[in-house]
BAVEX-667361 format. One line per field, with one value per residue: residue number from 1; residue in three letters; x, y, z of N, C-alpha, C in turn. Coordinates in Angstrom, 2 decimals. Each point is the difference from the previous one (the first is absolute). Layout:
<guvos>
seq <- NUM	...
type <- ALA	...
nu <- X	...
nv <- Y	...
nw <- Z	...
cau <- X	...
cav <- Y	...
caw <- Z	...
cu <- X	...
cv <- Y	...
cw <- Z	...
</guvos>
This chain:
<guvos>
seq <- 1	2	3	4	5	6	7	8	9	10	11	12	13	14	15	16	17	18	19	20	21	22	23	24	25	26	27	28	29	30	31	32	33	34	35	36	37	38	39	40	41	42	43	44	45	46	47	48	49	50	51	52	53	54	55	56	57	58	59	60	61	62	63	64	65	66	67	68	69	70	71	72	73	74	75	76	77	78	79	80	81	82	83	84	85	86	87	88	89	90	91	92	93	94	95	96	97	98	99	100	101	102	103	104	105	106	107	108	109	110	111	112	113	114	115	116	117	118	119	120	121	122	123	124	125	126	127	128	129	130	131	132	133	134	135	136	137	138	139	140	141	142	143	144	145	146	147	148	149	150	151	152	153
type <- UNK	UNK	UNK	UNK	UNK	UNK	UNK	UNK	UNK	UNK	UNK	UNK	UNK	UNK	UNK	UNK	UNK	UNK	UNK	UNK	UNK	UNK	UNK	UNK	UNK	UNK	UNK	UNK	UNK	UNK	UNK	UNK	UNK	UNK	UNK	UNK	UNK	UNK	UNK	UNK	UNK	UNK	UNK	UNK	UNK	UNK	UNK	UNK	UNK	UNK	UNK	UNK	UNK	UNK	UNK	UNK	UNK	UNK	UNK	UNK	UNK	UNK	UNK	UNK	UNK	UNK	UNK	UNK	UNK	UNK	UNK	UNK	UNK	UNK	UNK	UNK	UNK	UNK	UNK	UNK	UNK	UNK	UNK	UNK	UNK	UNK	UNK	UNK	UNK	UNK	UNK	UNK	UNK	UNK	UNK	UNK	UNK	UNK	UNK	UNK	UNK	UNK	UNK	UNK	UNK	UNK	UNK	UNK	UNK	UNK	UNK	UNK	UNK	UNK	UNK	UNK	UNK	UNK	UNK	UNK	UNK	UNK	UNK	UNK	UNK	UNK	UNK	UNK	UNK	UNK	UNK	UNK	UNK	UNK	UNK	UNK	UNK	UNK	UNK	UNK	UNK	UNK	UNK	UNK	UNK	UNK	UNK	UNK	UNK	UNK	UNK	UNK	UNK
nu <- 7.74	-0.30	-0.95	-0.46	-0.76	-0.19	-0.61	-0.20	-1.19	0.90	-0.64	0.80	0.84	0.48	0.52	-0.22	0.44	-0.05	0.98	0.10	1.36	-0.43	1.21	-0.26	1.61	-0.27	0.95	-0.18	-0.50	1.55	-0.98	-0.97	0.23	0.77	-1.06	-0.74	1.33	0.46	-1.40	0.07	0.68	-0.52	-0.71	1.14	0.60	-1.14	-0.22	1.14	-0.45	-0.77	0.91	1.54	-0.45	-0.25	1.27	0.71	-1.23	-0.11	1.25	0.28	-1.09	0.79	1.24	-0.57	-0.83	1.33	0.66	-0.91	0.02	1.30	-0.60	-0.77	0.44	1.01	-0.81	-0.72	1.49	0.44	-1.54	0.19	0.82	-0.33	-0.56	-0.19	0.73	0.65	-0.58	-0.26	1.36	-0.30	-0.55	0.55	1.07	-0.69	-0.89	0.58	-0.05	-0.27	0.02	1.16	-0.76	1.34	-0.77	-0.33	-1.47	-0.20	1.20	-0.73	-1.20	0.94	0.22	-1.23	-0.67	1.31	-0.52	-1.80	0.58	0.62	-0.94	-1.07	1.26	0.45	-1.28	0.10	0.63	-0.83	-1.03	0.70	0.62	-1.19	-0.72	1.20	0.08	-1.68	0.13	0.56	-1.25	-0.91	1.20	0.58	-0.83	0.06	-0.30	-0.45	1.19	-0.66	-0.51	0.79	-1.30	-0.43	-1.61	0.92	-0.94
nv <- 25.83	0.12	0.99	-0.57	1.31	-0.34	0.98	0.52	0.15	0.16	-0.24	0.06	0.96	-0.95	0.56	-1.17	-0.20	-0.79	0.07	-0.57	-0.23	-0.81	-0.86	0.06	-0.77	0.09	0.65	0.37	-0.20	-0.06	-0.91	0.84	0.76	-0.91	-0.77	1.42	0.16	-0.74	1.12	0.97	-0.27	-1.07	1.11	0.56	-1.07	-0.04	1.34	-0.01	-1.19	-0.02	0.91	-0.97	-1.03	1.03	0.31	-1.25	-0.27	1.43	-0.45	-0.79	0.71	1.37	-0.15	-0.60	1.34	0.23	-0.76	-0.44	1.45	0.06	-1.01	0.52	0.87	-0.66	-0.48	0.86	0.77	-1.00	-0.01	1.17	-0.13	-1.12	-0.11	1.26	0.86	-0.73	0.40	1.85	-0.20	-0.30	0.85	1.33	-0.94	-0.02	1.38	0.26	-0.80	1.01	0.92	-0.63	-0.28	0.81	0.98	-0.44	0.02	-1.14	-0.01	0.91	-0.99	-0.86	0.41	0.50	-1.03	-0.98	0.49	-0.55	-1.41	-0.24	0.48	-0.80	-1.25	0.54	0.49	-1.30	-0.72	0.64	-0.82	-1.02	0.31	0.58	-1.29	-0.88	0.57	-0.47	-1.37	0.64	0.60	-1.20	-1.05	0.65	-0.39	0.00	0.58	-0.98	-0.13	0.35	-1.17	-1.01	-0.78	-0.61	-0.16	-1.18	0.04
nw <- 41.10	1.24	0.42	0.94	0.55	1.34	0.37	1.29	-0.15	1.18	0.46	0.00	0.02	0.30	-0.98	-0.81	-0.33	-0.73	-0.44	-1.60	-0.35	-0.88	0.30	-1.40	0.43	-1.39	0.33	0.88	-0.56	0.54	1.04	0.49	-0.19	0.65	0.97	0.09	0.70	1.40	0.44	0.50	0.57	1.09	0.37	-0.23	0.66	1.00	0.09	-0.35	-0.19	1.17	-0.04	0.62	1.22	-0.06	-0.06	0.16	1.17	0.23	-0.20	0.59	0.28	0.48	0.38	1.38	0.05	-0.07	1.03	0.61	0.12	0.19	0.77	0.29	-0.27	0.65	0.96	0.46	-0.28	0.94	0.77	0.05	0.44	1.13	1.20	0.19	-0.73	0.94	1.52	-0.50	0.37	1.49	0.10	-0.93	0.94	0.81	0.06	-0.64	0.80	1.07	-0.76	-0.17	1.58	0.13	0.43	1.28	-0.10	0.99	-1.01	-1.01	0.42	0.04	-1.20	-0.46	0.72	-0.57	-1.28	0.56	0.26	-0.87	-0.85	0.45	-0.54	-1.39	0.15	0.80	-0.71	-1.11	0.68	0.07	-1.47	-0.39	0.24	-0.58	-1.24	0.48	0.34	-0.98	-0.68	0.10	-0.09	-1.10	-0.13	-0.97	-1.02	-1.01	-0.71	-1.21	0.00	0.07	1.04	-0.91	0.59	-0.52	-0.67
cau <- 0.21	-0.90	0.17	-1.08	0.00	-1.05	0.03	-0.73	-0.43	-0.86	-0.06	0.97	0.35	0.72	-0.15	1.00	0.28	0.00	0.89	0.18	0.76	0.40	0.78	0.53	1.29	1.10	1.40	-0.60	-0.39	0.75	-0.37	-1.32	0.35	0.83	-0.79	-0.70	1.00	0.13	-1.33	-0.05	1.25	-0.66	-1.33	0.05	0.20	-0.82	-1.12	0.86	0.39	-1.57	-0.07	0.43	-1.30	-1.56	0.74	0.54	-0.91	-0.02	1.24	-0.25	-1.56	-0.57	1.06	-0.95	-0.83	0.17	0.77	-1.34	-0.51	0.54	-0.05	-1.70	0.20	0.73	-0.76	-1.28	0.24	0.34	-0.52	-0.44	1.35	0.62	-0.76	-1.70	-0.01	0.00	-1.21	0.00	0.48	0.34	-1.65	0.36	0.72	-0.78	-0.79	0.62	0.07	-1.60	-0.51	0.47	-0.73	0.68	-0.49	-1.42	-0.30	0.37	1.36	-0.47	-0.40	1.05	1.32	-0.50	0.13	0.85	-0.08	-0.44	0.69	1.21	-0.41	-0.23	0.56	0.41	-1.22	0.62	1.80	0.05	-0.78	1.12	1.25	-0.80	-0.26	1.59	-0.06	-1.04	0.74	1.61	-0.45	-0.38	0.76	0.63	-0.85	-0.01	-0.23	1.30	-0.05	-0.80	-0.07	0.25	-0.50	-1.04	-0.51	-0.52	-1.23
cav <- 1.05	0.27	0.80	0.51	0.63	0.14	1.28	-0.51	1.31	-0.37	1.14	0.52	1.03	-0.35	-0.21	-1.02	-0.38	-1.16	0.24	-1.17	0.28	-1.22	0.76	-1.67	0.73	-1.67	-0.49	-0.59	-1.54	-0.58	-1.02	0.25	0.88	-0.90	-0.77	0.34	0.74	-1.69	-1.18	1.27	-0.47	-0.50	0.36	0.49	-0.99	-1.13	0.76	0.08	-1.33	0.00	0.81	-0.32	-1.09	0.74	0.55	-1.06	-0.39	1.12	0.29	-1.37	0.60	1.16	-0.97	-1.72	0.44	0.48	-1.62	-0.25	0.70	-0.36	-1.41	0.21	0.32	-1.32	-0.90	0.64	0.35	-1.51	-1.13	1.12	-0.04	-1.77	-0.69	-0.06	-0.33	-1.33	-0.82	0.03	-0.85	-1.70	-0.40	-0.34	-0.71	-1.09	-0.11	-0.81	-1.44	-0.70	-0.09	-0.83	-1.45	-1.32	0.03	0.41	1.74	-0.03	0.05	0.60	0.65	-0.13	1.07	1.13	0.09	0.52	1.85	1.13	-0.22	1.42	1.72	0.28	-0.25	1.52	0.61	0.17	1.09	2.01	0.66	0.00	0.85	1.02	0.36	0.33	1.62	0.68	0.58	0.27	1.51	0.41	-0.25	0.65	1.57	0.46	-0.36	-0.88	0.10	-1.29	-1.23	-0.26	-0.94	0.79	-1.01	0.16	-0.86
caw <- 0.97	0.17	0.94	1.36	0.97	0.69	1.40	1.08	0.79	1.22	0.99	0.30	-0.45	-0.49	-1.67	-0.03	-1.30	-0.60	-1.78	-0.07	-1.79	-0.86	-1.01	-0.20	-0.24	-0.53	0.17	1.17	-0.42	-1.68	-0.12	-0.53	-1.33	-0.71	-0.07	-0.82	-1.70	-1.19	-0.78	-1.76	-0.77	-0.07	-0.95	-1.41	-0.90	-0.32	-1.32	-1.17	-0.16	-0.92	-1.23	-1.14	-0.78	-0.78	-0.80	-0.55	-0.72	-1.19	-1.25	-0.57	-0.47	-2.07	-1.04	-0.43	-0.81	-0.78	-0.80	-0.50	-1.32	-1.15	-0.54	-0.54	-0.93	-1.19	-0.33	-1.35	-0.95	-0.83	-0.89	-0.83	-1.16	-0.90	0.05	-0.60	-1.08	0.23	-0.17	-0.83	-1.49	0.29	-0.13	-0.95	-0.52	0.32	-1.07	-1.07	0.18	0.27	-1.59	-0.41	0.42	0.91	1.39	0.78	0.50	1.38	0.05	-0.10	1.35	1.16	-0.15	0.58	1.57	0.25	-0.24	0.92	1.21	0.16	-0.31	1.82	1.11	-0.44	0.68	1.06	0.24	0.12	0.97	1.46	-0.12	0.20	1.79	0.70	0.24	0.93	1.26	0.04	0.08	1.81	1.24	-0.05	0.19	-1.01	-1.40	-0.45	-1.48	-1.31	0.23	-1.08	-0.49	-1.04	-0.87	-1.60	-0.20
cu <- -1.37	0.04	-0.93	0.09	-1.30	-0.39	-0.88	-0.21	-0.98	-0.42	0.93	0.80	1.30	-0.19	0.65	0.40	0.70	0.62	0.46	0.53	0.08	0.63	-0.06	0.92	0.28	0.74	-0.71	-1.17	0.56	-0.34	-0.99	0.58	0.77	-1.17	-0.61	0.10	0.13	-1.05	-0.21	1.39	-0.73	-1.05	0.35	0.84	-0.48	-0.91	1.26	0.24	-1.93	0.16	0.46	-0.52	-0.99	0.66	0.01	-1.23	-0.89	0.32	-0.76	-1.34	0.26	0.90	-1.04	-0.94	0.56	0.51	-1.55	-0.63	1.01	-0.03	-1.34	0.53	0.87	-0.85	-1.01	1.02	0.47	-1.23	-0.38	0.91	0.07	-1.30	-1.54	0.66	0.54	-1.28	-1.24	0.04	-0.56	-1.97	0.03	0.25	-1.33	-1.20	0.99	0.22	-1.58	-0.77	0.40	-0.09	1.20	0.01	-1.21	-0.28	0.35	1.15	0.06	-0.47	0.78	1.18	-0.80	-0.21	1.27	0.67	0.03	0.04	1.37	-0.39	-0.62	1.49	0.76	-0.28	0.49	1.02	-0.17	-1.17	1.10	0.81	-1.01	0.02	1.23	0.07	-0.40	0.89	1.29	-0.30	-0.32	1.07	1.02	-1.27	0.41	-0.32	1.61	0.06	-0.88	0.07	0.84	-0.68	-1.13	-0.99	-0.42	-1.07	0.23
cv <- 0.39	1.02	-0.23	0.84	0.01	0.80	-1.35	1.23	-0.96	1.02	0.41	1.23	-0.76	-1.01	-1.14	-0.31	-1.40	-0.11	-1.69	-0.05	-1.06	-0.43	-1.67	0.01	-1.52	-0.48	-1.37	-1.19	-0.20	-1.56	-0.58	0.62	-0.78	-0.91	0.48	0.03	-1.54	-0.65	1.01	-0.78	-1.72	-0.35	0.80	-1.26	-0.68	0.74	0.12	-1.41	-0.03	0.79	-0.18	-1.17	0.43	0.31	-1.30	-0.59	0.54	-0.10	-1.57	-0.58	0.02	-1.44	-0.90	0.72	0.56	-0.96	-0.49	0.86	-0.21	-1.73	-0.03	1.06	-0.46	-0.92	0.56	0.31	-1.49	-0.37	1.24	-0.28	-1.53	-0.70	-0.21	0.27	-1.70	-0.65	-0.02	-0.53	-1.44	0.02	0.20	-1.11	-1.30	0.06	0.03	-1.24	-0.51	0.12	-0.71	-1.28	-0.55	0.63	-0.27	1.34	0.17	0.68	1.64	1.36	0.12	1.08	0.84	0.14	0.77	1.47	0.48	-0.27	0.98	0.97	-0.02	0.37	1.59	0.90	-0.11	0.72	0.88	0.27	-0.36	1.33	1.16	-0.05	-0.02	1.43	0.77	-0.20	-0.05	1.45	0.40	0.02	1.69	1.28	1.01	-0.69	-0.41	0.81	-0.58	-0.93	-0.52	-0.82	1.11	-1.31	0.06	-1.06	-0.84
cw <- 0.53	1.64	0.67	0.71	0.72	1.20	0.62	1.00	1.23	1.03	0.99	-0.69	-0.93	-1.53	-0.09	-1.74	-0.46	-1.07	-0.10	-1.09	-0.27	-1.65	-0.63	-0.66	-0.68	0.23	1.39	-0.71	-1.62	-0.20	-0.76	-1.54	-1.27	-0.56	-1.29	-1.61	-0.90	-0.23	-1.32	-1.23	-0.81	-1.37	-0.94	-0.92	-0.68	-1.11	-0.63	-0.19	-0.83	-1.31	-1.26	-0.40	-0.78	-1.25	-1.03	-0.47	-1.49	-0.82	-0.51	-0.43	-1.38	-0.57	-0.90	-0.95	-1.46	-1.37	-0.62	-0.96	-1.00	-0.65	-0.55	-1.45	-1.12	-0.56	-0.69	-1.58	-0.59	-0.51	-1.40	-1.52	-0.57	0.49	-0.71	-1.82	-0.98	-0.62	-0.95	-1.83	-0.07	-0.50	-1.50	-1.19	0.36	-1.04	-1.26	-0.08	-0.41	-1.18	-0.66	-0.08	0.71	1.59	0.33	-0.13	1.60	0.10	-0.17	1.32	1.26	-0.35	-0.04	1.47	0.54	0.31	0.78	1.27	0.04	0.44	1.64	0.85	-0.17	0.59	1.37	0.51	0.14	1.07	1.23	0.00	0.70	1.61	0.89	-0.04	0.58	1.43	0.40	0.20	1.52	0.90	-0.38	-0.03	-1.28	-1.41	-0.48	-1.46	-0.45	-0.05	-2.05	-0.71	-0.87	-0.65	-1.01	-0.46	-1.28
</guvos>
C-alpha cells in the first residue's frame, strides 16, 4: 500500500494537487502467487528429503561405530580370556620340552614371539574400541557411558 501526494504551486492562483493510491490486491496476480507458493512448496521438499538423508546417513554412522566398539571389545575380552592364556601355557609347555632337550631354544623364542605378537595385536583392539568411542562421542556430541574395555597388563 502505498500513498503519493504532490501540490504544485505555479504561479498562478490556482492550487493543483496530485493524489496516487496503490493497492497490491492478490487476488489479482493468483498467477504469480500460485507460482510462488509451488516453488516454497518446492523447497520445503527438497530441505525435508536433505533431512531425512542427513537423518539415515546419521543413524547408520553411530550403528557402524557402535557395531565396531562392540567387535573391538569381543575381541580384546577373547584374546583376554583363551587366547593369550593359551599361549601362555604353549611357552610353558615349550620350555618344558626345551629343558628336556626335545625342543630347539628357536622353538622356544618363536612361542614367546608369539605372546607378544598377541599382546600388540590385544593392545590394538582396545586402542580401536577407545578411538571408535572418541568418535561416536563427537558425531553425537556428548560423553558415552564407561568404556568396558579395561587394560589389563
Amino acid at each position: 500500500l502505498a500513498n503519493i501526494a504532490r501540490q504544485f504551486e505555479g504561479g498562478s492562483s490556482i492550487e493543483e494537487y496530485d493524489t496516487a493510491l496503490f493497492l497490491n490486491v492478490p487476488w489479482f496476480n493468483r498467477r504469480k502467487n500460485n507460482a510462488v507458493i509451488a516453488e516454497a512448496r518446492a523447497s520445503l521438499a527438497s530441505a525435508e528429503q536433505n533431512y531425512e538423508g542427513m537423518l539415515l546417513k546419521t543413524d547408520s554412522e553411530v550403528e557402524k561405530l557402535y557395531h565396531g566398539i562392540r567387535t573391538m571389545q569381543h575381541h580384546y575380552e577373547l584374546y583376554i580370556e583363551k587366547i593369550l592364556p593359551q599361549q601362555r601355557a604353549a611357552i610353558a609347555s615349550t620350555r618344558t620340552s626345551y629343558e628336556a632337550g626335545d625342543m630347539d631354544f628357536l622353538d622356544l623364542l618363536d612361542a614367546q614371539r608369539m605372546l607378544l605378537m598377541f599382546e600388540m595385536q590385544n593392545l590394538h583392539h582396545a586402542a580401536e574400541a577407545f578411538r571408535l568411542a572418541a568418535d561416536l562421542e563427537a558425531m553425537t556430541g556428548g560423553s558415552l557411558p564407561p568404556s568396558q574395555v579395561e587394560i589389563q597388563p
